[in-house]
C-alpha positions in Angstrom: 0.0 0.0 0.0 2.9 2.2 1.0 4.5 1.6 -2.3 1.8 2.4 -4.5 1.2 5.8 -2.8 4.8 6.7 -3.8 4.3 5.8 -7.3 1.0 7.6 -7.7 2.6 10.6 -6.1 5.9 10.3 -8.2 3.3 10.3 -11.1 1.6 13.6 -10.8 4.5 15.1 -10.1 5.7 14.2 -13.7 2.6 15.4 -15.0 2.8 18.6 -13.1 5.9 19.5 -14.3 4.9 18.4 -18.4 1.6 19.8 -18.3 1.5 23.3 -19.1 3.3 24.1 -22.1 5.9 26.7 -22.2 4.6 30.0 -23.7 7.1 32.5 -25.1 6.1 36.3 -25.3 7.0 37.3 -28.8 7.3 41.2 -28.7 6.3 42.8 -32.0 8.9 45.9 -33.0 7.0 48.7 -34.1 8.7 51.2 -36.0 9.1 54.9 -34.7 7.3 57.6 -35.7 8.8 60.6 -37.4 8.6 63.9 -39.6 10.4 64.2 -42.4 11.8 67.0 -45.1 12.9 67.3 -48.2 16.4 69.2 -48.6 15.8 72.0 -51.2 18.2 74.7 -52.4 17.1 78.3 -51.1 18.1 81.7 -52.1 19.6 83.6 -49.2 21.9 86.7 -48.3 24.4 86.5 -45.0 23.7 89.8 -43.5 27.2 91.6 -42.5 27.1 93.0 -39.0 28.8 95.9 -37.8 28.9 98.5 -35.1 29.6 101.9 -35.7 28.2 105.7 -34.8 25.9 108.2 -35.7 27.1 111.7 -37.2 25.6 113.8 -39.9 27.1 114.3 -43.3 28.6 117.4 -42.8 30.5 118.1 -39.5 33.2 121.2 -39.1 35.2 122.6 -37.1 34.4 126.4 -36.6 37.0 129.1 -36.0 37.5 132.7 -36.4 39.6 134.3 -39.0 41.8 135.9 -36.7 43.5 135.5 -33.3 41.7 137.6 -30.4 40.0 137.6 -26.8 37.0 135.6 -26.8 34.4 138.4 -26.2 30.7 136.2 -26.4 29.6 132.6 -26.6 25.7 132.5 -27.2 25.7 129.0 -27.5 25.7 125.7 -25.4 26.9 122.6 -26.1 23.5 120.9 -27.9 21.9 123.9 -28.6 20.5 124.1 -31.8 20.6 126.8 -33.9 19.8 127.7 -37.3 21.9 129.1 -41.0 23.0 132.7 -39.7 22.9 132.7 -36.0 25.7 134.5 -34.3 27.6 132.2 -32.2 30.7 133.4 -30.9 32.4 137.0 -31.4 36.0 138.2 -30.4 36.6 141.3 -28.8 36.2 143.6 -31.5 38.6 146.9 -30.5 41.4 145.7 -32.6 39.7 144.8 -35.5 37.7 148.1 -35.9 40.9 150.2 -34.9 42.5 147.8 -37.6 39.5 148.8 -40.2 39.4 152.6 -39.0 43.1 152.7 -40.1 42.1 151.4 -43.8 39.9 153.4 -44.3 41.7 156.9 -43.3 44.5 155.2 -45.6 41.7 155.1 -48.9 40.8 158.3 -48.4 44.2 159.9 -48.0 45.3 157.8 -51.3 41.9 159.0 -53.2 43.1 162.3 -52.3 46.6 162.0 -53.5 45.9 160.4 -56.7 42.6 163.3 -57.7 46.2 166.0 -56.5 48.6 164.0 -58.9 45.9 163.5 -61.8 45.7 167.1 -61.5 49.0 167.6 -61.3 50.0 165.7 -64.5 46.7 167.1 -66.7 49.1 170.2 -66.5 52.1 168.6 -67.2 53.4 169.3 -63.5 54.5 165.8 -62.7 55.7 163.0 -64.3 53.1 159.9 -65.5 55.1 157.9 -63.1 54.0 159.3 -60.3 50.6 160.0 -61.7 50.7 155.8 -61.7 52.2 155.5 -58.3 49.5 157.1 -56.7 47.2 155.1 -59.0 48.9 152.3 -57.8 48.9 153.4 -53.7 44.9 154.5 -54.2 44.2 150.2 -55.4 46.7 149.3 -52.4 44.6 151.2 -49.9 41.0 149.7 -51.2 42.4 146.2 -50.9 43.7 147.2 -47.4 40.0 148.5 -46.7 38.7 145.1 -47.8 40.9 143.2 -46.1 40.3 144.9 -42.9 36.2 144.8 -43.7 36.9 140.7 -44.2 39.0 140.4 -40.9 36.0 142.4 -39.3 32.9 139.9 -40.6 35.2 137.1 -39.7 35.8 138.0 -35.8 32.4 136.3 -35.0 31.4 132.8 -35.6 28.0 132.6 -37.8 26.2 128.8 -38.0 26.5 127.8 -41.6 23.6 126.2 -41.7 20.7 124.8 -39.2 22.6 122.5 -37.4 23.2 121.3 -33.5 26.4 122.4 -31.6 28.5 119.0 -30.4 31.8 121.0 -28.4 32.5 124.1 -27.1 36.4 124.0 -27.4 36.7 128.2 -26.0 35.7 130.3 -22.8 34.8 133.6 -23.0 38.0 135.7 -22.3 40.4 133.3 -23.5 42.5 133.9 -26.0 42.4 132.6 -29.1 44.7 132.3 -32.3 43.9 132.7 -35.9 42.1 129.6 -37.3 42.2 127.6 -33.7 38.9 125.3 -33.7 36.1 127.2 -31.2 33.3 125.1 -32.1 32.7 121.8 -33.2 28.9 122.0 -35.6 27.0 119.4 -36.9 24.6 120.8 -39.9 21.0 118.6 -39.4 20.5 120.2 -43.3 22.4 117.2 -44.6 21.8 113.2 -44.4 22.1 111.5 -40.8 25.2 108.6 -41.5 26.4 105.3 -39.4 30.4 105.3 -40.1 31.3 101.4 -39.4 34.8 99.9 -39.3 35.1 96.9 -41.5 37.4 93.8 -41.6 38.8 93.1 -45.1 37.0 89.8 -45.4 33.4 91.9 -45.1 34.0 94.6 -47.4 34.6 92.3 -50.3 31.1 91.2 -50.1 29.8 94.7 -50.3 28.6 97.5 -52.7 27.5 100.9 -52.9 23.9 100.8 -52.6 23.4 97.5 -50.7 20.3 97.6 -48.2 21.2 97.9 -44.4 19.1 97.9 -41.3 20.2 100.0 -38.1 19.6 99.7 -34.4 20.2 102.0 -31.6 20.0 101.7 -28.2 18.1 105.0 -28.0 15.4 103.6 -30.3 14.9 100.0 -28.6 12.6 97.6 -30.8 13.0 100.2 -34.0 15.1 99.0 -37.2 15.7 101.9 -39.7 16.3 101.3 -43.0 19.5 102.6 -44.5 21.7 102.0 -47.2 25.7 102.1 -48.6 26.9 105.2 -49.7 30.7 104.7 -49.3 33.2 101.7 -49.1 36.6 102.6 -47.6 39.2 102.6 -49.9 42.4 102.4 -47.3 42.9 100.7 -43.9 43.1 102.2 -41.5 46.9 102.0 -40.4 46.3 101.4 -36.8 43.2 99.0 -37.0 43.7 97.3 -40.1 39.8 98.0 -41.1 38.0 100.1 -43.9 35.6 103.2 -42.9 32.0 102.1 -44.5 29.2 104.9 -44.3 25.5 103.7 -44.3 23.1 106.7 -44.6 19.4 106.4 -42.4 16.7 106.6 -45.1 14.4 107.1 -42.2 16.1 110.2 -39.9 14.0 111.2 -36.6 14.4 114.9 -34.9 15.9 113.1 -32.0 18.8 112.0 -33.9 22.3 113.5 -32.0 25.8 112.9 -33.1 27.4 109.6 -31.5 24.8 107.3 -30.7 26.2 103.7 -30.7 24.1 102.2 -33.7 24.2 98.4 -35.0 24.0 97.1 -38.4 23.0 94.5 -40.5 24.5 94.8 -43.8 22.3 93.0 -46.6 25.0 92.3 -49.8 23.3 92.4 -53.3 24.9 89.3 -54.0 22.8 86.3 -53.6 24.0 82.7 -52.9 22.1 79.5 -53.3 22.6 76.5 -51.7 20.5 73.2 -49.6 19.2 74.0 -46.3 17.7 72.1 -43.6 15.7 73.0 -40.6 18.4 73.7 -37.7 16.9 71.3 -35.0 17.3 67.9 -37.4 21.1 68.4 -36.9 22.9 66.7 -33.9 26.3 66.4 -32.9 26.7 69.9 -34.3 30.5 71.4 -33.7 33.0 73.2 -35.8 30.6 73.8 -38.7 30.2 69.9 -39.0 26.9 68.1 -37.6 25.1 64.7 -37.4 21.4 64.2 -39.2 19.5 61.4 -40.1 18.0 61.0 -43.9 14.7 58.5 -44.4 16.1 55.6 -46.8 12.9 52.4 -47.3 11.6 53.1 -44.2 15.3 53.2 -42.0 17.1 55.9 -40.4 20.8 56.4 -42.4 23.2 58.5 -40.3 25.1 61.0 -42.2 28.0 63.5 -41.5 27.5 67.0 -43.1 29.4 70.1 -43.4 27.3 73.6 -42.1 27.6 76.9 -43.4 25.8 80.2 -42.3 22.3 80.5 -39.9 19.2 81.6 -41.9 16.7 81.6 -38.7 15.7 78.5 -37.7 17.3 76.8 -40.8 20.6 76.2 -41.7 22.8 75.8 -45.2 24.1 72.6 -45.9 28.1 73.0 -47.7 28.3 69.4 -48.4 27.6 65.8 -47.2 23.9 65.9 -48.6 21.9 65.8 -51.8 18.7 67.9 -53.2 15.6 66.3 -52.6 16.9 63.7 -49.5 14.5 63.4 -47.0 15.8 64.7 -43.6 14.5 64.0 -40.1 13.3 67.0 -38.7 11.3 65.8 -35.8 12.3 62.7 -34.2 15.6 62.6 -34.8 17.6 62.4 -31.4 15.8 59.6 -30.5 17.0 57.5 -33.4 20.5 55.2 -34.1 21.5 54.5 -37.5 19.3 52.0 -38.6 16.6 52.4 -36.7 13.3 51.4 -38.4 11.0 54.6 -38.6 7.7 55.5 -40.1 7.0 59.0 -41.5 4.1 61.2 -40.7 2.5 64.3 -42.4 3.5 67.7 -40.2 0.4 68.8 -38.0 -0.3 71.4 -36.1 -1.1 69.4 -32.8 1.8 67.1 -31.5 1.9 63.3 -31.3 0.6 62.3 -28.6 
């Protein structure tokens, strides 16, 4: 009896164990989802940027035609003033003494030359003489005019409507003949951004080319300008070329040295393939990582970048026209990977 309870025991436990078969979970692979685009060539210009400053076309340095005391300054530094305004004068003693003198010279050498015309009507004097004092009466006018020019020039007139940048005088200072006074900006002419340019920049430009400017006094406003010089000589000490961009769109506000910022569009236009910026990874150096759609697998390719256009980037070399890129998706992917493409929508995968 003992005996046959261990064999009927023995027994299920062999059918226990051979029963149930063994079931193996067989995972299905589903391919990842992903948006694609087709490289395309694309017009574009790389704007040059620069940084320069504000000034008018026409600034000068004013001075008076000669030397003196520094009698009146009706100006201040900003001030503007318009064509004609007196702004400085010298003390004027000298000068008038100086014109006073001329004049009592003319009219002794009118009188002289009416006595020795006179005098040689009725053969009294030679026509030598007759001519000297010709000659003296012509010296004494231009002595007169001279005097009458010194005179006009003592004071400082604006030469046009303009804004006053410097001050360089005080009153009661002396001053020598043709020493700057005042430094004048005329607000008749065209408002100007001079920029220094490396050599590598100019090249790409030409008179005429379009330009945006920023200032920090105008945040949030871009004002068109253009190219109306290229530098033709380094500078010796910075190595760069003096562009000047003038502001197609001045404002009264406008003042002499505000630090402006510009984007410098060339006329030249280049063309090559360009792919959104966020398919590329492993980007460094102007090389990058990006993943094209090949039968339904992600191929890993190595490109070479060029300049930013936004949110899209130019492709040198590495891909060809009409491959389609991984745009979204891409850095979750390995070369190889099995991957399905989607249309773009406006509403993310879920």
């Amino acid at each position: 009896m003992r005996q046959i309870y261990l064999y009927t025991a023995t027994l299920l436990i062999m059918l226990t164990g051979c029963s149930p078969a063994e079931q193996k979970e067989i995972t299905e692979i589903k391919p990842i989802r992903v948006r694609t685009m087709q490289a395309e060539v694309r017009e574009y210009k790389v704007a040059v940027r620069a940084t320069g400053l504000l000034s008018t076309t026409t600034e000068m340095k004013l001075s008076f035609k000669t030397g003196g005391i520094v009698s009146q300054l009706n100006v201040r530094e900003g001030t503007s003033v318009h064509r004609g305004d007196v702004l400085a004068e010298l003390d004027l003693s000298e000068v008038k003494a100086q014109v006073d003198q001329a004049t009592i010279g003319l009219e002794k050498a009118k009188r002289d030359l009416t006595r020795a015309g006179n005098l040689y009507r009725d053969s009294v004097v030679t026509l030598e003489q007759y001519q000297n004092a010709n000659s003296a009466f012509e010296v004494a006018k231009s002595q007169v005019q001279i005097a009458d020019f010194n005179l006009k020039h003592s004071r400082i007139e604006a030469p046009s409507d303009g804004t006053i940048q410097k001050i360089l005088v005080e009153t009661s200072e002396l001053i020598g003949s043709g020493y700057p006074a005042i430094l004048f900006a005329s607000t008749e002419n065209d408002w100007v951004v001079r920029a220094s340019l490396t050599d590598k920049d100019i090249v790409k430009l030409s008179l005429g080319d379009s330009a945006k400017v920023y200032m920090d006094a105008f945040p949030g406003i871009a004002f068109r300008a253009k190219i109306t010089e290229l530098g033709a000589v380094a500078d010796p000490v910075t190595g760069t070329y003096e562009t000047e961009l003038m502001i197609l769109q001045a404002q009264p506000q406008f003042r002499t040295g505000f630090i402006s910022r510009a984007e410098i569009y060339p006329s030249l236009v280049k063309c090559s393939l360009v792919v959104p910026i966020h398919a590329l990874i492993d980007a460094s150096d102007h090389t990058a990582s990006l993943f094209v759609l090949r039968d339904g697998v992600a191929k890993k390719k190595r490109v070479r970048t060029g300049a930013l256009l936004g949110d899209q980037v130019v492709v040198i070399e590495g891909l060809s026209e009409g491959e389609e890129v991984i745009t979204d998706g891409a850095k979750y992917l390995t070369d190889g990977t099995t991957v399905e493409a989607v249309q773009p929508s406006n509403t993310p995968e879920p």
